[in-house]
C-alpha positions in Angstrom: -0.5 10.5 41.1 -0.7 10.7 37.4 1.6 12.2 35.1 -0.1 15.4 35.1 1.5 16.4 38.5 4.6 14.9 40.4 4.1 13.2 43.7 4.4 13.8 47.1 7.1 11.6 48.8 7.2 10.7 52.0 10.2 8.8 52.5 14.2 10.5 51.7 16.8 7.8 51.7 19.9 9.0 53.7 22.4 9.6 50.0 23.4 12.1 48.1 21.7 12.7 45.0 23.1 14.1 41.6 26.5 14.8 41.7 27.9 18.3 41.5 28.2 18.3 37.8 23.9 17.9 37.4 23.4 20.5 40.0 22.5 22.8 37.1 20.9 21.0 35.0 17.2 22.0 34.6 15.9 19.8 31.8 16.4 16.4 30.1 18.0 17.8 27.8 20.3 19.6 29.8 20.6 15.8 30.9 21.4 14.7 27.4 24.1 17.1 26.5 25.9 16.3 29.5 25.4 12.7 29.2 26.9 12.9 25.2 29.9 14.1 26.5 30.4 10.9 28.1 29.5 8.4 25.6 27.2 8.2 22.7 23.9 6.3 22.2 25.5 4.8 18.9 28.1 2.7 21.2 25.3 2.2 24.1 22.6 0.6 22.0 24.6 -1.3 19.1 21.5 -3.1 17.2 22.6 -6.5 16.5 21.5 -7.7 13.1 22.7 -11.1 12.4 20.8 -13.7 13.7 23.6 -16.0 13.3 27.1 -14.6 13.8 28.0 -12.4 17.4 31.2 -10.7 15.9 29.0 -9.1 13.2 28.6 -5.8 14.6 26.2 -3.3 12.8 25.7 0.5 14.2 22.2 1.2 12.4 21.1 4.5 12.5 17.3 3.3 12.5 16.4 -0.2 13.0 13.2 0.3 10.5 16.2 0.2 7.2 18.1 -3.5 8.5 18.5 -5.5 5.7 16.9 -8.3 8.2 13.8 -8.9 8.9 14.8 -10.0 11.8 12.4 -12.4 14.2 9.6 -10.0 13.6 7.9 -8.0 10.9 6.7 -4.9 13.5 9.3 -3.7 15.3 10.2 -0.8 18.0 12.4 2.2 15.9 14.8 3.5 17.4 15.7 6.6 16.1 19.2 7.9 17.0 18.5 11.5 16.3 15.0 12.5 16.6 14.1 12.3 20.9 10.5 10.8 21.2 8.0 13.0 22.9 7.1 10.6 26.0 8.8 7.7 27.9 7.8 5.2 30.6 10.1 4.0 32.7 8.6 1.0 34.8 10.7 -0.5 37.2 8.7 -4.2 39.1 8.2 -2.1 42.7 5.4 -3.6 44.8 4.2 0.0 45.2 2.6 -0.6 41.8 0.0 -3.5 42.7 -3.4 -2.1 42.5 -2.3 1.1 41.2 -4.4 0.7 38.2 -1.9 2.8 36.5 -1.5 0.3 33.4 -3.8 2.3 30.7 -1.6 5.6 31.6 1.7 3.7 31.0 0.5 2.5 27.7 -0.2 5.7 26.3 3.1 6.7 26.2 5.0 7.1 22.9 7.9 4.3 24.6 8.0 2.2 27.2 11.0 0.6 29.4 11.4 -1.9 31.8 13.8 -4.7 32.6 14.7 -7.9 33.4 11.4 -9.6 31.8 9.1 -8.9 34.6 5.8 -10.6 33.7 2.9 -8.2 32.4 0.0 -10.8 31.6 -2.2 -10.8 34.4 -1.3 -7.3 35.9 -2.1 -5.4 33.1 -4.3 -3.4 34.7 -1.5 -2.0 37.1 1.7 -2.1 34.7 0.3 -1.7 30.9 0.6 -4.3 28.3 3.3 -2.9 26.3 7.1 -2.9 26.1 9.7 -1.2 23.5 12.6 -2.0 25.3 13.9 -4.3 27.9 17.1 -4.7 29.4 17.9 -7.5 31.0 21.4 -8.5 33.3 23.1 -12.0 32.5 20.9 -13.8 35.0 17.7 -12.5 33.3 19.7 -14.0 29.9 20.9 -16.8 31.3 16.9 -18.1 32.9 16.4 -18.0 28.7 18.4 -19.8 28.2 17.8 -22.8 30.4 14.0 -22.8 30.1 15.1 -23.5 26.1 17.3 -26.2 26.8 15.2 -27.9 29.2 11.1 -26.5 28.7 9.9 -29.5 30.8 12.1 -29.3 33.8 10.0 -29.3 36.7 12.5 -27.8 38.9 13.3 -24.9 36.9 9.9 -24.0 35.2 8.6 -22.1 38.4 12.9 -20.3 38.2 12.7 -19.7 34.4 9.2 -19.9 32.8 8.2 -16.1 33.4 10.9 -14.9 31.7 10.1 -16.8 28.3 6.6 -15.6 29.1 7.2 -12.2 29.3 9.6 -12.2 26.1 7.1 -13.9 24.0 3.8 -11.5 25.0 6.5 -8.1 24.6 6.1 -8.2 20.6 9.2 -6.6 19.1 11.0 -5.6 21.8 14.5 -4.2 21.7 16.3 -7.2 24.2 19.3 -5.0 25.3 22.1 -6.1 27.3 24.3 -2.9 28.9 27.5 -4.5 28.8 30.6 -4.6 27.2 30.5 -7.3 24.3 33.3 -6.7 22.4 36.2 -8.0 24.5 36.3 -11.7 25.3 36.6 -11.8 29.1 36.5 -14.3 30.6 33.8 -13.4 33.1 31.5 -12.6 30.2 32.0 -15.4 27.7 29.0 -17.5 29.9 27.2 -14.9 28.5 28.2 -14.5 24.9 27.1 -17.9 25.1 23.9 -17.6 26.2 23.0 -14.8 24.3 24.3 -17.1 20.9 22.1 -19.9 21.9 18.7 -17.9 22.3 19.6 -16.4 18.7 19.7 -19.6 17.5 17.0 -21.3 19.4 14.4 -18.6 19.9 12.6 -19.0 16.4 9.0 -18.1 18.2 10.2 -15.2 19.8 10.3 -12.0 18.0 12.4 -9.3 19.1 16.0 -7.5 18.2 19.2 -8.0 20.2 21.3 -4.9 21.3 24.3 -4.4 23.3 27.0 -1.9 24.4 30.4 -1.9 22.4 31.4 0.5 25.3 29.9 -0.7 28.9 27.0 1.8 30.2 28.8 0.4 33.4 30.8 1.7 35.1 32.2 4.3 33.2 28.8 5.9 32.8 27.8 5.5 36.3 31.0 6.1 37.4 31.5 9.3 35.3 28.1 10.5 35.1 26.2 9.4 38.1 29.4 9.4 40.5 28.2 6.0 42.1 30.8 3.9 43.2 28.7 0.7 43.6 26.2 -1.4 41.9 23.4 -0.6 39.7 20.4 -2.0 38.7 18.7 -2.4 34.7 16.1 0.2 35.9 18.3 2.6 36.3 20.6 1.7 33.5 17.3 1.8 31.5 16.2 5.2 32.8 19.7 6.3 31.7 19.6 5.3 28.2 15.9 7.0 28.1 18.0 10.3 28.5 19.1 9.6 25.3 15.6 8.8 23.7 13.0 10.7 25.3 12.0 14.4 25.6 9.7 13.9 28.8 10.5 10.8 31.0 7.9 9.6 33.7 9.0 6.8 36.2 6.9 3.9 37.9 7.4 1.3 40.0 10.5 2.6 41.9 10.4 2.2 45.3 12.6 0.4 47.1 11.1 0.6 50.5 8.7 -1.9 52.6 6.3 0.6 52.7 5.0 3.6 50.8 4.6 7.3 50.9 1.5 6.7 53.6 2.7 4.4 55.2 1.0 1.4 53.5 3.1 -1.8 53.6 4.3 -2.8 49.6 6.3 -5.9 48.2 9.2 -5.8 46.7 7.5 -6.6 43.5 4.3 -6.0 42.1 3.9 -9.6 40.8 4.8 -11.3 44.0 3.0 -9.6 46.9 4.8 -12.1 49.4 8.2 -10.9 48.2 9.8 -8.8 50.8 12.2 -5.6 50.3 16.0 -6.6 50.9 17.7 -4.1 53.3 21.2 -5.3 51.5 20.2 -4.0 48.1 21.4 -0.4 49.1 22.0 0.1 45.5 18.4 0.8 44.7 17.6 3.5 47.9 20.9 5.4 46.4 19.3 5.2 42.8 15.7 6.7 44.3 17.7 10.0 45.7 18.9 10.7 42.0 15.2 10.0 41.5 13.7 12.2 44.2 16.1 14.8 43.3 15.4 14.9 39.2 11.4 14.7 40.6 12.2 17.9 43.0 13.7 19.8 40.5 10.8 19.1 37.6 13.2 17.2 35.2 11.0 14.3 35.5 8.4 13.2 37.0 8.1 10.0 40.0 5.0 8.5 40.5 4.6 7.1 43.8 0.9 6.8 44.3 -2.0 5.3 42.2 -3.5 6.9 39.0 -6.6 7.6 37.7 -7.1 4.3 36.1 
């Protein structure tokens, strides 16, 4: 269905959905108030603006005025005070192969996704642009190694997508939802990675973020009230509270089949990959989803568009 009415879902995951303190919320921005009280889009999305130096830590409030012109001369703004009209968020669900729903999802006014899913070639289905795009340490980390070693049989296949997808997403905001101003041990793998494609990613133009404070857990854990994992979609649709006036979500579906009935893959660009009973993180994210969809706060698109 398009974004001009909500969908008709077939399927209820066995979860609870918004926690207690969201029962009453009836708008996004009902959403964003409660969210600020938690932590601040300032400490969430830190633009990084030295191309050079990691402990140079900048809080911008629009990206358009860096003193940098940083890997590319057109890039996303991100305004910290002034909510965009309409956002995309497009998670890599199967259920969005021959949706034709690509022309819709451009048309929005911003655009999320993550993890790098690839977008050339699917078009059609998944739109052409991309604002912003957060990616885990594993989505950082396949960088990494496709620009240490570009001609490594082994890992082209592993790794190549990702560079791909980073070089046709012009001037993207790369955003990484951790903590990255305490040197862990657990996290200095990536501080490394992420200083390497700084330095080595010339071609490439986009703008680094980060969190000073981690969107996980204490969001999710203060927010959300989940107790387990969560995945960059969500993470993504939760900084778009921030952003975005009227949120619209594709590609999340976390089931082997959809609303009909209709067998799906677990992502759109591989239709041989098969939904992962063990990910129970993502059917627990979809009941927030349903929920929010139920009560009109934003709308879940489960079926194709218009094209």
């Amino acid at each position: 269905m398009s974004k001009s009415g909500k969908s008709t879902v077939a399927v209820i995951p066995a979860w609870k959905s918004c926690p207690d303190n969201l029962k009453h919320a009836k708008t996004i921005r009902d959403l964003r108030q409660r969210l600020s009280d938690v932590i601040s889009l300032q400490s969430t999305v830190t633009m990084f603006n030295d191309d050079r130096n990691l402990s140079t830590q900048v809080l911008q409030s629009h990206l358009a005025t860096s003193r940098h012109a940083y890997r590319s001369p057109i890039r996303p703004k991100l305004s910290y005070h002034a909510p965009r009209q309409t956002c995309a968020v497009v998670g890599s669900g199967g259920i969005l192969r021959r949706s034709k729903c690509g022309n819709e999802i451009d048309s929005y006014d911003f655009i999320f996704r993550s993890n790098l899913p690839p977008v050339a070639g699917f078009e059609a289905d998944v739109g052409s642009r991309t604002d912003f795009t957060a990616v885990n340490k594993i989505a950082l980390n396949s960088l990494v190694l496709h620009l240490k070693d570009p001609k490594n049989q082994t890992l082209i296949n592993k790794n190549k997508f990702s560079m791909d997808t980073l070089s046709a997403v012009y001037g993207t905001i790369l955003w990484f939802g951790f903590n990255m101003t305490r040197s862990h041990n657990r996290i200095s793998q990536t501080k490394s990675d992420i200083q390497y494609l700084l330095d080595h990613s010339d071609g490439l133009k986009f703008t680094y973020a980060y969190a000073v404070l981690p969107i996980w857990t204490r969001i999710m854990g203060e927010f959300w009230n989940k107790t387990g994992g969560t995945s960059e979609g969500f993470l993504s649709f939760t900084v778009a509270l921030f952003l975005c006036e009227k949120i619209d979500i594709y590609g999340f579906w976390p089931f082997p089949t959809d609303p009909s009935g209709k067998r799906v893959s677990h992502h759109y660009y591989n239709k041989r990959s098969q939904y992962n009973k063990k990910k129970i993180v993502m059917p627990e994210e979809n009941a927030i989803f349903l929920d929010l969809n139920e009560r009109g706060i934003i709308n879940l698109v489960t079926s194709k568009c218009q094209g």
